[in-house]
C-alpha positions as a LaTeX table, in Angstrom:
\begin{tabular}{lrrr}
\hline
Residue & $x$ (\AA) & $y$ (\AA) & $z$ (\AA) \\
\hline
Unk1 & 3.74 & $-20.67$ & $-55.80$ \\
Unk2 & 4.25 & $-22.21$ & $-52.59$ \\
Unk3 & 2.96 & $-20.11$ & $-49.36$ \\
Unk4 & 5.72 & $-19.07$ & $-47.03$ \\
Unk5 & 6.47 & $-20.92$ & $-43.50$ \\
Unk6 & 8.41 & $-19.22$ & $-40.70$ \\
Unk7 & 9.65 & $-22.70$ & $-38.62$ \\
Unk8 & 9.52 & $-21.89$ & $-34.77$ \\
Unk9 & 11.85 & $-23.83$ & $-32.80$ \\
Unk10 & 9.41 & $-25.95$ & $-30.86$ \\
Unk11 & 9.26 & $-28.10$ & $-34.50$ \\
Unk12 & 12.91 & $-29.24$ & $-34.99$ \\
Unk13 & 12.93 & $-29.58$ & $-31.32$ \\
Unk14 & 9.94 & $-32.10$ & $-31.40$ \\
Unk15 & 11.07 & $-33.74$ & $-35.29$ \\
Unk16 & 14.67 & $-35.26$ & $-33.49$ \\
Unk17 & 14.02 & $-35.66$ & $-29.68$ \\
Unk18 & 14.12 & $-39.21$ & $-28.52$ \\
Unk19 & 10.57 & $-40.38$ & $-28.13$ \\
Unk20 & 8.77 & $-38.80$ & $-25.08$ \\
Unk21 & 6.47 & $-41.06$ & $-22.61$ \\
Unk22 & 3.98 & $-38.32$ & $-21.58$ \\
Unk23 & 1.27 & $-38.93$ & $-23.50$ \\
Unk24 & 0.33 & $-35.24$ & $-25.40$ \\
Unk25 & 4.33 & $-34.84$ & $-25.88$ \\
Unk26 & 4.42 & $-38.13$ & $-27.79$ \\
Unk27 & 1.61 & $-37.19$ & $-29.85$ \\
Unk28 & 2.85 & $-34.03$ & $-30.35$ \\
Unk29 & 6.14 & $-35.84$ & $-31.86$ \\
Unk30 & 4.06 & $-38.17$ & $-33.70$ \\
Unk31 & 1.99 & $-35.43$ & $-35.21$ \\
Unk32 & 5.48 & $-33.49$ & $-35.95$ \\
Unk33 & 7.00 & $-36.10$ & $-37.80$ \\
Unk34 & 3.93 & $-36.89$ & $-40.08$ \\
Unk35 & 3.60 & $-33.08$ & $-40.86$ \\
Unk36 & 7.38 & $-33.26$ & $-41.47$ \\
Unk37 & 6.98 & $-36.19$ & $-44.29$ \\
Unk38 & 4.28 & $-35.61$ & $-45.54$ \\
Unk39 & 3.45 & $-31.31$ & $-45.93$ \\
Unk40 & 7.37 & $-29.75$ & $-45.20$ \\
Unk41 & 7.34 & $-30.12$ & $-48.99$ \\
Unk42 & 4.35 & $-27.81$ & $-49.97$ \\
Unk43 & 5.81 & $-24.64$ & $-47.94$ \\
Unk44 & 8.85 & $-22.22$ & $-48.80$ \\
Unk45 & 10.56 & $-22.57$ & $-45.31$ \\
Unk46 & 12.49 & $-20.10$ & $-43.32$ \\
Unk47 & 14.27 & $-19.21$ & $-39.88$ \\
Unk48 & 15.65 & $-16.82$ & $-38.34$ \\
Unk49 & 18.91 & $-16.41$ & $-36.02$ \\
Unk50 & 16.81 & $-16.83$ & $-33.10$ \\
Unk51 & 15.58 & $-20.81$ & $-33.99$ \\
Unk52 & 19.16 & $-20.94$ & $-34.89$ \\
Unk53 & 20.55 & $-19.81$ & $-31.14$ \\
Unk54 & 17.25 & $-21.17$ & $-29.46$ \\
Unk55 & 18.33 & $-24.82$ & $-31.31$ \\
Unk56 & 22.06 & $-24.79$ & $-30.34$ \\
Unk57 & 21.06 & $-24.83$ & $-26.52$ \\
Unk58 & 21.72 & $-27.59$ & $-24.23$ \\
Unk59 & 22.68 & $-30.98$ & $-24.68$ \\
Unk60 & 25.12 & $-30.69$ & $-27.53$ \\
Unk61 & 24.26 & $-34.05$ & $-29.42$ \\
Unk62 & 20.65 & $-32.89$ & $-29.54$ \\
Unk63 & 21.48 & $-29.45$ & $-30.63$ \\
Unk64 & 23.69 & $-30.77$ & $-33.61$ \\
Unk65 & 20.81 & $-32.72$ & $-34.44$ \\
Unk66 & 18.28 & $-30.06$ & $-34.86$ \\
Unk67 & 21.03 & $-27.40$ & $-36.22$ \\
Unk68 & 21.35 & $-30.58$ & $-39.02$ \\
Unk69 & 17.85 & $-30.96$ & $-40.06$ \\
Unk70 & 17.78 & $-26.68$ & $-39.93$ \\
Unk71 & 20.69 & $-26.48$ & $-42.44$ \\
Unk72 & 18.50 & $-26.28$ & $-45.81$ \\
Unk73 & 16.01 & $-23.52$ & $-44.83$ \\
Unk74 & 17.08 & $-20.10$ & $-45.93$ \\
Unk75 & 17.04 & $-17.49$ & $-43.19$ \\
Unk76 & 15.27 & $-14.32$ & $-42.97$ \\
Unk77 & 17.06 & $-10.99$ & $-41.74$ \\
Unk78 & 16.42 & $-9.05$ & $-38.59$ \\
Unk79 & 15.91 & $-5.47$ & $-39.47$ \\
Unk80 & 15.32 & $-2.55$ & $-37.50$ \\
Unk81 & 11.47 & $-3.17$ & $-38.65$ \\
Unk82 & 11.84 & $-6.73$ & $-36.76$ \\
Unk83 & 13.37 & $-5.49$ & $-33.26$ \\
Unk84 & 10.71 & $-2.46$ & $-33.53$ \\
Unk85 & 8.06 & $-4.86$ & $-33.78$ \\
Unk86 & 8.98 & $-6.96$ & $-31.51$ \\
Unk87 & 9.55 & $-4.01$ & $-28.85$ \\
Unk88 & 5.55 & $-3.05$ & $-29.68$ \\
Unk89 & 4.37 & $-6.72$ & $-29.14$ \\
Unk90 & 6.23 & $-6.68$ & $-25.80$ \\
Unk91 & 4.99 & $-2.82$ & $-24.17$ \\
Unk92 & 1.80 & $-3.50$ & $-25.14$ \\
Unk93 & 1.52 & $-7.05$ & $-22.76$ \\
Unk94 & 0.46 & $-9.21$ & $-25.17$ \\
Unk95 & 3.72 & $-11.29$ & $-24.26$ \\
Unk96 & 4.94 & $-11.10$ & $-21.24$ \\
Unk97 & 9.01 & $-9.54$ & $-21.40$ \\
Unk98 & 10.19 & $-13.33$ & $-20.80$ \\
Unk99 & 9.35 & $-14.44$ & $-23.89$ \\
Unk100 & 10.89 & $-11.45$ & $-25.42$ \\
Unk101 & 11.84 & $-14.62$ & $-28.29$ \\
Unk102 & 8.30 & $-15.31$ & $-29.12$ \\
Unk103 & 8.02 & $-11.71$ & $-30.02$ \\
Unk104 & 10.89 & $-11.93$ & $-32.07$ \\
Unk105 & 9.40 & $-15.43$ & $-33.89$ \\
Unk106 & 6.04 & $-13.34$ & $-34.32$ \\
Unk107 & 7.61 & $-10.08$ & $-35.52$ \\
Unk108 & 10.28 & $-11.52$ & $-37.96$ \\
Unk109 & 7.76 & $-13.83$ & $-39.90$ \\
Unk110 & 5.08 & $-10.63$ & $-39.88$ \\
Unk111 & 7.71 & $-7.91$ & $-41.28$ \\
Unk112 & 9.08 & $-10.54$ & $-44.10$ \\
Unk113 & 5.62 & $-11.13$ & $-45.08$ \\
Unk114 & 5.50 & $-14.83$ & $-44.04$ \\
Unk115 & 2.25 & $-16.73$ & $-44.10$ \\
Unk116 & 2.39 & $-19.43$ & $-41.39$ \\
Unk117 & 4.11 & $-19.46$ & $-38.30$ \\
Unk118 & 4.56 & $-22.97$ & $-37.22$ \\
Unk119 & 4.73 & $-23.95$ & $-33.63$ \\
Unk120 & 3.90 & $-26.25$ & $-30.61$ \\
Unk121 & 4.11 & $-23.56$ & $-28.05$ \\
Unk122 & 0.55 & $-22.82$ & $-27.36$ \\
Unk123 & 1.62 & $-21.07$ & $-24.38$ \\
Unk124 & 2.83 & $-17.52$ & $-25.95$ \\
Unk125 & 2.34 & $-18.37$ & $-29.61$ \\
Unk126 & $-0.70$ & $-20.45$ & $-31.33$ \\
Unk127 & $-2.93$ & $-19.21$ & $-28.45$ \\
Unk128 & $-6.37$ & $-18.10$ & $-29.25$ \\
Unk129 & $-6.25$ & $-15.60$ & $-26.38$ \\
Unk130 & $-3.15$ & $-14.04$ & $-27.11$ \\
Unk131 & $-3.49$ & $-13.86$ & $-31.04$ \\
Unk132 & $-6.11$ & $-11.09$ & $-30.73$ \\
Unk133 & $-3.52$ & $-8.66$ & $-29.26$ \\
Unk134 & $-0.62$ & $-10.29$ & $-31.38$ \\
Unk135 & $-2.76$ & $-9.12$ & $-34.58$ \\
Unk136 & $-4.29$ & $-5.97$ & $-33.35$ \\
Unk137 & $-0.17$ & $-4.44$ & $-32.95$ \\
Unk138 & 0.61 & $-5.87$ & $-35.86$ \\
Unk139 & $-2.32$ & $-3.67$ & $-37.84$ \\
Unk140 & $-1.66$ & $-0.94$ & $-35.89$ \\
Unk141 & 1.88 & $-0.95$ & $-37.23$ \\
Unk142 & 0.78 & $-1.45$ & $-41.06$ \\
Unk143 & 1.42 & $-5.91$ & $-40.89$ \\
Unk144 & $-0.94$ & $-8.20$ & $-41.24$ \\
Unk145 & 0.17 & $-11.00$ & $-38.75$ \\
Unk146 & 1.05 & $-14.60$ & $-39.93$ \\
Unk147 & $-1.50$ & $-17.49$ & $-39.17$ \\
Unk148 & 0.08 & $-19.29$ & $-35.97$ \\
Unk149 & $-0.52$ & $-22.73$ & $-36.29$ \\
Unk150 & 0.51 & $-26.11$ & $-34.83$ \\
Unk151 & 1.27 & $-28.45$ & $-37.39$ \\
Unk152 & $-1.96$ & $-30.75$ & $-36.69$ \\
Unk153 & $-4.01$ & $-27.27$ & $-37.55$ \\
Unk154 & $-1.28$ & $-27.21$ & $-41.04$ \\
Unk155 & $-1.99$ & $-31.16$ & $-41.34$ \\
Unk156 & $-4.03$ & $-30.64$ & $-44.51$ \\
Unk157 & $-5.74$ & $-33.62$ & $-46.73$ \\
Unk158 & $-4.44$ & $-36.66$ & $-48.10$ \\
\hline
\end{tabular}
């Protein structure tokens, strides 16, 4: 059985965007599209409605092509378990109310159960810091939290 992969929106963002000349980006993008080719395969995907409306913002040739590549992955519902969730990961600081959509990410792949949460922000999401909190609401609500990962960290072997 495959494990279970919530898809953050940083990853289609970073799989179509034209190729960036700052340095990390462009690795980043490089490291995206070998992930995409060579491990999308071994995970049961999802989304939610939120990479959906995150991914239809701005320019609307680039949004069509990450709503394309999004179109096979099933997506996972948003229950009153999710926006609760979300609410406790949000009053208790660990994210800061403007990224009330990283809360969402975090609390839709814990409530469904999902393994991995793959993304490239680092900022509010695969941070070391900020896990510790992430995962000590979660437990105190019953979830165990999903691993947040970057895909280099969900590279695996060859």
């Amino acid at each position: 059985m495959k494990a279970k992969l919530y898809l953050e929106t940083t990853i289609p963002s970073y799989q179509t965007a034209r190729p960036s000349r700052d340095l990390i980006v462009a690795a980043h993008q490089q490291i995206t599209h070998e992930w995409w080719e060579k491990r999308r395969h071994n995970f049961e995907i999802f989304i939610s409605q939120f990479v959906i409306d995150e991914t239809g913002q701005g320019d609307e040739e680039a949004s069509q092509r990450r709503l394309e590549i999004l179109s096979e992955f099933d997506l996972l519902d948003i229950t009153d378990d999710v926006t609760d969730l979300a609410s406790a990961i949000l009053d208790a600081g660990v994210i800061p109310q403007k990224a009330a959509t990283d809360a969402a990410h975090i609390a839709i792949a814990t409530v469904h159960n999902i393994q991995f949460l793959l993304t490239w922000n680092c900022a509010h999401l695969a941070n070391a810091e900020i896990s510790i909190g992430i995962k000590s609401v979660c437990k105190s609500r019953g979830y165990e939290c999903p691993i947040i990962c970057t895909p280099e960290e969900l590279m695996g072997e060859d």
